[in-house]
C-alpha positions in Angstrom: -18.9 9.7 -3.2 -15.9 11.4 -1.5 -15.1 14.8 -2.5 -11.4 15.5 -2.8 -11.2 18.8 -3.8 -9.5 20.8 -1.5 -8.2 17.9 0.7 -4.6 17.2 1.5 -3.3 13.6 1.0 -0.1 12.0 2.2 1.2 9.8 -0.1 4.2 7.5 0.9 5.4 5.2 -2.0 4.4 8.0 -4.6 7.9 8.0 -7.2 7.2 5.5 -9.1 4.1 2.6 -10.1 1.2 2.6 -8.1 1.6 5.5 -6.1 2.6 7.7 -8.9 -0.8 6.4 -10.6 -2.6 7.3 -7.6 -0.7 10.8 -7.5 -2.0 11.5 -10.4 -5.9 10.2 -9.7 -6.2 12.3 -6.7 -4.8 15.7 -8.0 -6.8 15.4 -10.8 -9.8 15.4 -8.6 -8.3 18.2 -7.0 -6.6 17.2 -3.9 -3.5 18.6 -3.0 -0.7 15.9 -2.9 1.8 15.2 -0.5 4.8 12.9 -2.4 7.2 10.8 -0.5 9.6 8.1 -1.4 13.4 8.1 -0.8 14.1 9.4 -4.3 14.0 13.3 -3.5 14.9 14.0 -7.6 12.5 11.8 -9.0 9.7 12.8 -6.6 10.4 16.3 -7.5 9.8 15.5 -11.2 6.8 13.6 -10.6 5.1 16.9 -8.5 5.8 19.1 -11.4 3.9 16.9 -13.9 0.7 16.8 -11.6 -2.2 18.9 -12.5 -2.8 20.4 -8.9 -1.2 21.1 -5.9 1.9 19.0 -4.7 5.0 18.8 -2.4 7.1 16.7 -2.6 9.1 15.5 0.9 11.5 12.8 0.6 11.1 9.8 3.7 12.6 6.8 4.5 10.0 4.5 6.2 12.9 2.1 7.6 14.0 5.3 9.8 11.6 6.5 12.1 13.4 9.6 12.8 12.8 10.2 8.9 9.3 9.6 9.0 8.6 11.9 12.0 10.2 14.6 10.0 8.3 14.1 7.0 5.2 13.9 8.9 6.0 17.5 10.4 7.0 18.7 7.0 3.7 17.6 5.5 1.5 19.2 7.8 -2.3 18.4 8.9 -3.7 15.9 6.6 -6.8 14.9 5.5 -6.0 11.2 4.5 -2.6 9.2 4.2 -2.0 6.8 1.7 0.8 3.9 2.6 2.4 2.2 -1.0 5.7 1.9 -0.3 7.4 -1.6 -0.5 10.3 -3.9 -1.4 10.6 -7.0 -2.7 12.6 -9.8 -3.5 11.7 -13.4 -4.7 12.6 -15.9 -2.5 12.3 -19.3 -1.1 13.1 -20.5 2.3 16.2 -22.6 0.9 17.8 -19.4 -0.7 16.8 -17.6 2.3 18.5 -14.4 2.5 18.5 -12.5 5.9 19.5 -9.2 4.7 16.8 -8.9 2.3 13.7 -10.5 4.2 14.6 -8.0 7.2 14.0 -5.5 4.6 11.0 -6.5 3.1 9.3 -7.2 6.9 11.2 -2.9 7.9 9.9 -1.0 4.7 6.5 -2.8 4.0 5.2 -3.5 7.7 6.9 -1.8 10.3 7.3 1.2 7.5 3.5 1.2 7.5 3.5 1.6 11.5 5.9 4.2 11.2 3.7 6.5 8.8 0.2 5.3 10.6 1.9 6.3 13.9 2.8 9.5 12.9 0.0 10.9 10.9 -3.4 8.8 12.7 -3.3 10.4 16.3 -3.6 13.8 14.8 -6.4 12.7 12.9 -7.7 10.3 16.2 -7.6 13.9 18.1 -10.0 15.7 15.4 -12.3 12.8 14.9 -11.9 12.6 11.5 -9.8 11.6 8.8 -8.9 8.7 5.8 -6.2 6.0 5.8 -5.7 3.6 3.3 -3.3 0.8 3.4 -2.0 -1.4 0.4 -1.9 -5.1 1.3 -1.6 -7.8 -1.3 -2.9 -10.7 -2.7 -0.1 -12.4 -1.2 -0.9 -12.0 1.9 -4.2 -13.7 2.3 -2.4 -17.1 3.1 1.2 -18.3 3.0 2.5 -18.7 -1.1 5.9 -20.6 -2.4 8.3 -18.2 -3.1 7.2 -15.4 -0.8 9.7 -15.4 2.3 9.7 -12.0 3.5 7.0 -10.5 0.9 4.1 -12.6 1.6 4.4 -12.3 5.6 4.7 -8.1 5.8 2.0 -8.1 3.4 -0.3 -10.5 6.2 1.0 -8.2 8.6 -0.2 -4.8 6.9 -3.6 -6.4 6.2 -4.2 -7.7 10.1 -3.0 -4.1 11.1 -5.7 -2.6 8.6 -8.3 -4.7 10.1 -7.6 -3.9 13.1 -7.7 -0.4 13.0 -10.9 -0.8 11.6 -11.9 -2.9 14.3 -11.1 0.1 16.5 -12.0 3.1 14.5 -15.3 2.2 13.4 -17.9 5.1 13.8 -15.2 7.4 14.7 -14.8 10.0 11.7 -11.7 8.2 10.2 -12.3 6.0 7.3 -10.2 3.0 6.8 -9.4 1.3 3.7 -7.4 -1.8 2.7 -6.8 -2.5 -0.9 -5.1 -5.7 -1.7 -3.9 -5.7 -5.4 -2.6 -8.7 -7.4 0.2 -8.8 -9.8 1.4 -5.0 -10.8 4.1 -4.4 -14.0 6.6 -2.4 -11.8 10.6 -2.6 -11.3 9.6 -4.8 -8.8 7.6 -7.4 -10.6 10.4 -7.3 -13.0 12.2 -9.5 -11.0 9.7 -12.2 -11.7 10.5 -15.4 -14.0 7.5 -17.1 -13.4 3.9 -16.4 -15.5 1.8 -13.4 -13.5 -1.5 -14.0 -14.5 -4.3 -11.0 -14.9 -0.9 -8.5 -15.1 -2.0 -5.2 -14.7 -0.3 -1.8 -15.5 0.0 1.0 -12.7 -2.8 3.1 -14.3 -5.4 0.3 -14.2 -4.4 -0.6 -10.1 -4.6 3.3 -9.7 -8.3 3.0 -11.6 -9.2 -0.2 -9.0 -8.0 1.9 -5.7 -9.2 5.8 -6.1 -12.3 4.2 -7.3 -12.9 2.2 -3.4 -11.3 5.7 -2.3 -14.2 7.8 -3.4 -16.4 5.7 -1.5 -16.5 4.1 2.0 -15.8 0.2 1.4 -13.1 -1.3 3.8 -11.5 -3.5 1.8 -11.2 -4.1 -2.0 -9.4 -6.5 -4.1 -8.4 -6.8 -7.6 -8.1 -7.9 -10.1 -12.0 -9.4 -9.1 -11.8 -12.9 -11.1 -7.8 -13.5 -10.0 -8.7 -11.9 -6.4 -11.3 -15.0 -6.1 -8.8 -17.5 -6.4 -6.9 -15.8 -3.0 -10.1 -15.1 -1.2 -11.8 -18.4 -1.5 -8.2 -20.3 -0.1 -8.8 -19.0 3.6 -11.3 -21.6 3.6 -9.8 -24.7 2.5 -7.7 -27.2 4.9 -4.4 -27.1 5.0 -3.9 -30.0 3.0 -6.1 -29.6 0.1 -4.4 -25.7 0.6 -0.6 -27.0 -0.3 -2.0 -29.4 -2.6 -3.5 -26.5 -5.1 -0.8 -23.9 -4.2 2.5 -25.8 -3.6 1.7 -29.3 -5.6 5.2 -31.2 -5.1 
């Protein structure tokens, strides 16, 4: 089991949510926390109410200039934590550019922004832990998920790649893939999210693969199933289930 004490772990998406939840998870097992989101007041609050160790750094991950100042503000670091995302609902009729270029900026290429600045540090001294959030969503192509959907895909691909690469090399990798979460974000929702789970029970699904060494986990289990077991069935049987017209 992976000892946290003492460690120092970048968290980006860490206001509000999941990454709050987390927050809290690993400075209770005595890491020291590193908070970033774009909400420099509220990230403030959420540092003072941890039990440990915590700074907080404000980032935007659709600016690279922003996340290459964070990074240098956080210092070395033992492990970084990517949660940050946006979403809209959306359809391919009601497509709307503005929004799906954010959604592909802040949840994919914001991903690459933060991996890219904190991994070759870690690369260099042959050790170190990332963990990258994916989604259920992005295991194949759902109704409704223009722009969502696809930079989830792409942060999953990129996570398995990396472990591809960094296997054997001192840096853990970790993908955790999480179903339907009750966030601001959710809250846009008018459709039924089945197995809906609070922040505090995703946060209990992802320290727990933390503190050990499996690549990828998803959750929750029985609902993850239904995601999983779709990679294998043909496209048209595929639509049939998930997009019945």
């Amino acid at each position: 089991m992976r000892d946290f004490s003492g460690k120092r772990y970048w968290l980006v998406g860490a206001s509000e949510g999941l990454g709050q939840a987390l927050a809290e998870r690993l400075s209770a097992a005595g890491a020291e926390v590193i908070l970033s989101a774009r909400n420099a007041n509220r990230l403030a609050e959420v540092a003072a109410g941890l039990p440990g160790k915590a700074l907080a750094v404000p980032v935007d991950v659709a600016d690279s200039a922003s996340v290459r100042a964070a990074a240098a503000a956080a210092g070395p670091l033992d492990g970084v934590v990517f949660l940050a995302g946006v979403y809209w609902p959306m359809k391919a009729q009601a497509w709307n550019p503005d929004q799906v270029e954010a959604m592909c900026d802040v949840n994919l290429t914001g991903c690459v922004r933060v991996i890219g600045a904190a991994l070759p540090d870690m690369v260099a001294r042959g050790r170190g832990h990332v963990v990258i959030t994916g989604s259920l969503s992005g295991f194949r192509g759902l109704p409704g998920a223009i722009g969502y959907g696809a930079s989830k895909a792409g942060c999953m691909a990129l996570a398995e790649s990396m472990q591809a690469d960094l296997r054997g090399s001192g840096i853990t990798v970790q993908l955790s893939n999480p179903g339907f979460i009750r966030t601001r974000l959710t809250a846009k929702n008018d459709f039924s999210m089945p197995f809906l789970m609070e922040p505090a029970e995703a946060a209990d699904h992802m320290f727990r693969q933390m503190q050990g060494d499996r690549f990828e986990a998803s959750f929750p289990t029985v609902f993850s199933w239904l995601f999983r077991l779709s990679r294998f069935l043909p496209g048209w049987a595929y639509y049939r289930v998930f997009a019945p017209k």
